[in-house]
C-alpha positions as CSV (number, residue, x, y, z in Angstrom):
1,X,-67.7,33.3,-65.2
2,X,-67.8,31.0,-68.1
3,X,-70.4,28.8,-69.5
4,X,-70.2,24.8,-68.8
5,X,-68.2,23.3,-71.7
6,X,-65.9,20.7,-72.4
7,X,-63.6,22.9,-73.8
8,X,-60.1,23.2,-71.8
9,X,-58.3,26.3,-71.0
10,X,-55.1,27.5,-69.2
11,X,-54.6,30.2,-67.2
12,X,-51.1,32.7,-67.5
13,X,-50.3,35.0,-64.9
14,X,-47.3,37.2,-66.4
15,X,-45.7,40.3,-64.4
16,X,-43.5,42.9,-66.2
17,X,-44.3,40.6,-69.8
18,X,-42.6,37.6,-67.9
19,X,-44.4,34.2,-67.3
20,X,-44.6,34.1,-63.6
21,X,-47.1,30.8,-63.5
22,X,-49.2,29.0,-65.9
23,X,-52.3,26.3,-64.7
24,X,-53.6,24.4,-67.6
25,X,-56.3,21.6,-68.1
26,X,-59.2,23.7,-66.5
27,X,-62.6,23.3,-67.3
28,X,-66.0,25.1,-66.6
29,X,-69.3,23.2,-65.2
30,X,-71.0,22.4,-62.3
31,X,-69.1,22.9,-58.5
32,X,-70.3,21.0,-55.4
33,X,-69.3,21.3,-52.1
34,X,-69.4,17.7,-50.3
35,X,-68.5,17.8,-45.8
36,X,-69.7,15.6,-43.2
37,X,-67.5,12.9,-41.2
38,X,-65.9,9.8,-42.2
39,X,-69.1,8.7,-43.8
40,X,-68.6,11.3,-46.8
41,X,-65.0,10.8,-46.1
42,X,-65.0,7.1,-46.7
43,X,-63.3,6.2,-50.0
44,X,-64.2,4.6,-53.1
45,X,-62.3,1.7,-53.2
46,X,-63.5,1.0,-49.6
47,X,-67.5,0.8,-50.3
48,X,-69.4,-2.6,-51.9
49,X,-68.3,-3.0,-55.5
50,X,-65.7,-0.1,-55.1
51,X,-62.4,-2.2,-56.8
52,X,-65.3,-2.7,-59.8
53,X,-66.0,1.3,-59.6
54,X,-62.3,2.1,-59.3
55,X,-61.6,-0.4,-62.5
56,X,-64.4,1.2,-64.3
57,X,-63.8,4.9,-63.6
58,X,-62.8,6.5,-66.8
59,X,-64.3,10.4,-67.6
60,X,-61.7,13.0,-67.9
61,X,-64.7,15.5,-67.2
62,X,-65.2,14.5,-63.6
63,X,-62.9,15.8,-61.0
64,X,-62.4,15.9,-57.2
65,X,-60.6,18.3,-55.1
66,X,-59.8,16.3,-51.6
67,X,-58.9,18.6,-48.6
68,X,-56.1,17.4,-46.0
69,X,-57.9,15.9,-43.6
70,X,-56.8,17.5,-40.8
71,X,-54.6,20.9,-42.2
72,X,-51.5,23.0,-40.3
73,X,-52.2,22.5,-36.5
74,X,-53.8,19.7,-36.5
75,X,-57.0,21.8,-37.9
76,X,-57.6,23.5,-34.2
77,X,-58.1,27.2,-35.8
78,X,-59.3,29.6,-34.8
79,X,-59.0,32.4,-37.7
80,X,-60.6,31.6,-41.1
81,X,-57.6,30.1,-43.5
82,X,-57.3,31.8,-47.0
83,X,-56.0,28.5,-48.0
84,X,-56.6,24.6,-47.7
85,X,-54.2,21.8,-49.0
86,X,-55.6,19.6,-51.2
87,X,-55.1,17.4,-54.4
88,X,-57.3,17.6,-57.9
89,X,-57.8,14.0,-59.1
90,X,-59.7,12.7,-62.1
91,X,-62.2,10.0,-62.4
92,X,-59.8,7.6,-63.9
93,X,-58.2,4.1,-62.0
94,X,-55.4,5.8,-60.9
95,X,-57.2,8.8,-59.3
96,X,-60.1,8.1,-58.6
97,X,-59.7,5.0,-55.8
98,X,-59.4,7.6,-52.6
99,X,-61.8,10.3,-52.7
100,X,-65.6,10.0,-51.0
101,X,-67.6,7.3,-52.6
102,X,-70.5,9.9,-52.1
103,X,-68.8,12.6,-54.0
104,X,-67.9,10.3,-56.8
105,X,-71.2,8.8,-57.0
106,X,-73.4,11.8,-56.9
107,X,-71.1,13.4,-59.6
108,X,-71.4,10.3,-62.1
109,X,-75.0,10.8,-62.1
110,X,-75.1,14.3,-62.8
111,X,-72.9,14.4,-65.1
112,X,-75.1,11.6,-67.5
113,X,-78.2,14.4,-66.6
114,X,-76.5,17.7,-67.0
115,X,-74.2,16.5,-69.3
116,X,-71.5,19.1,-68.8
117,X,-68.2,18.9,-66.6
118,X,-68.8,18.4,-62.8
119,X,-66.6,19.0,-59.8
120,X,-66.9,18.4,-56.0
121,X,-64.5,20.5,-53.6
122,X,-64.3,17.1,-51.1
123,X,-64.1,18.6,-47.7
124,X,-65.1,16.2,-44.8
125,X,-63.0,15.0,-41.3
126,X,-63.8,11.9,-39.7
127,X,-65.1,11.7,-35.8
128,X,-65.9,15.5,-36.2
129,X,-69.4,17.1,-34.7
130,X,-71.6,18.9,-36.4
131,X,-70.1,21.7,-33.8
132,X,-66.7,21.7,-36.0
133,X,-68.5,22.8,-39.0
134,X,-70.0,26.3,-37.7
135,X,-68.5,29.2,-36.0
136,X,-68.5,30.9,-32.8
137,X,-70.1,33.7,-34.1
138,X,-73.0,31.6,-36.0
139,X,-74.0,30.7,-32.2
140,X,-73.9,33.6,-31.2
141,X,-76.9,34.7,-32.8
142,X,-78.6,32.3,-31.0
143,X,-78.9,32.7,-27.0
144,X,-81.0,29.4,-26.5
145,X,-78.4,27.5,-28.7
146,X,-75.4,28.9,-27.0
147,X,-77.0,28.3,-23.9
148,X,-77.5,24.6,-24.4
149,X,-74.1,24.0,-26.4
150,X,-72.8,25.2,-23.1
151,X,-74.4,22.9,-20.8
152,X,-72.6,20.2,-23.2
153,X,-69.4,21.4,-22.9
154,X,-69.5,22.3,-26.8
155,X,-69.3,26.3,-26.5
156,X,-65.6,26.6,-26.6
157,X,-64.3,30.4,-26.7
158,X,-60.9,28.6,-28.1
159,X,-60.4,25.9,-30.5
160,X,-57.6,23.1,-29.3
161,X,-58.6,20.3,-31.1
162,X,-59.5,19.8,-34.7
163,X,-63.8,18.9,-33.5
164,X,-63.7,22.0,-31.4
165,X,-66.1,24.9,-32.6
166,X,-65.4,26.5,-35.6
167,X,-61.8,24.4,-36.3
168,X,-63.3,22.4,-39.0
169,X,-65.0,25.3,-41.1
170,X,-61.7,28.2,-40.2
171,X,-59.8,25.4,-41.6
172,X,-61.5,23.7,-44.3
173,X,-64.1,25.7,-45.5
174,X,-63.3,29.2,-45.2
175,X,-60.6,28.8,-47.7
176,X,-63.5,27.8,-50.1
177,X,-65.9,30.4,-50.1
178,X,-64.7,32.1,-52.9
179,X,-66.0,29.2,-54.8
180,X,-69.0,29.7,-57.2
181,X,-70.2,26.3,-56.3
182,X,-74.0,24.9,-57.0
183,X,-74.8,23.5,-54.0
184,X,-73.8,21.5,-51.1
185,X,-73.7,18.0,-50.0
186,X,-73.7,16.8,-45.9
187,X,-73.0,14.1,-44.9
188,X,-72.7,13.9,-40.5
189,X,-74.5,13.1,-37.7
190,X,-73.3,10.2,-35.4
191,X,-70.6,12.2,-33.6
192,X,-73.5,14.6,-32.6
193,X,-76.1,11.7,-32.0
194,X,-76.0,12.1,-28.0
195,X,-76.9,16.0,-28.8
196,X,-79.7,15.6,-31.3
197,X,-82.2,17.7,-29.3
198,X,-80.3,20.9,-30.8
199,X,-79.0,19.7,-34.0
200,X,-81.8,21.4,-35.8
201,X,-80.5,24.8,-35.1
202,X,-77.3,23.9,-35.5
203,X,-77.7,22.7,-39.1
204,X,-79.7,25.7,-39.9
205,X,-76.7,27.7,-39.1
206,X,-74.7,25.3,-40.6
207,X,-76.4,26.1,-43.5
């Protein structure tokens, strides 16, 4: 762990004295985690006064890291991934103009109050249920939950699609909890609207 600074540092790995692979331009600050559906998906350049955004993006010290949006297999896992695909972009016009407008946003204005270098791990799927998100084995500990997510046809003992339970966090947010991040922002709900009597307890796993 480092302290928040806008100094930038590389990382060397060497084995036997020889250079095996070098990252450089890393920086230390503040970590988010932003998930939901296609409303935290939703990019940038697509929202009200996003091409004046985009144009007007310009702080080396604000970065996203998008996810695929649907990783190897369409997301349908079932095991927790050690890795997820993704791309690092910096708040600039070129980078900027495709990652979630709620991300971006939310990281502008903390960075004018912390004033330190912010990231957000972007990792959201559109048309996914809050089901997705949370794990067989969360449920589980919950016999009344189980019980109803079964009457909706939303306890699945096997994930085949990428909304099944658990494919979304096996997939996309497994492979992130190594992260030292600061929080979390969510961002989901209409998929699960026609459920909402047991989304409570569901987001109280969820989080």
């Amino acid at each position: 762990a480092q302290e928040a600074s806008y100094s930038k540092y590389s990382i060397k790995v060497y084995a036997n004295d020889a250079l095996v692979s070098e990252c450089s331009d890393i920086l230390f600050g503040e970590v988010w985690l932003a998930s939901g559906q296609s409303n935290m998906q939703l990019a940038l350049k697509d929202t009200f006064e996003g091409d004046e955004h985009v144009a007007n993006a310009n702080d080396e010290y604000l970065r996203v890291y998008r996810t695929v949006d649907k990783p190897e297999g369409n997301g349908a896992r079932n095991t927790e991934a050690t890795d997820v695909k993704g791309t690092w972009y910096v708040a600039n016009e070129e980078g900027i103009r495709y990652v979630s407008a709620i991300s971006y946003h939310f990281a502008t204005e903390l960075r004018k109050k912390l004033n330190v270098p912010v990231a957000v791990l972007q990792s959201a799927c559109g048309s996914t249920p809050i089901e997705a998100w949370i794990t067989k084995d969360m449920v589980d500990t919950n016999a009344a939950l189980k019980s109803a997510m079964q009457s909706y046809g939303t306890y699945k003992e096997t994930a085949t699609a990428f909304t099944d339970l658990g494919a979304m966090y096996n997939s996309k947010i497994a492979p992130l909890t190594h992260a030292n991040i600061k929080g979390v922002l969510w961002y989901q709900g209409e998929t699960s609207v026609k459920r909402a009597d047991i989304y409570a307890e569901q987001l109280d796993l969820l989080k």
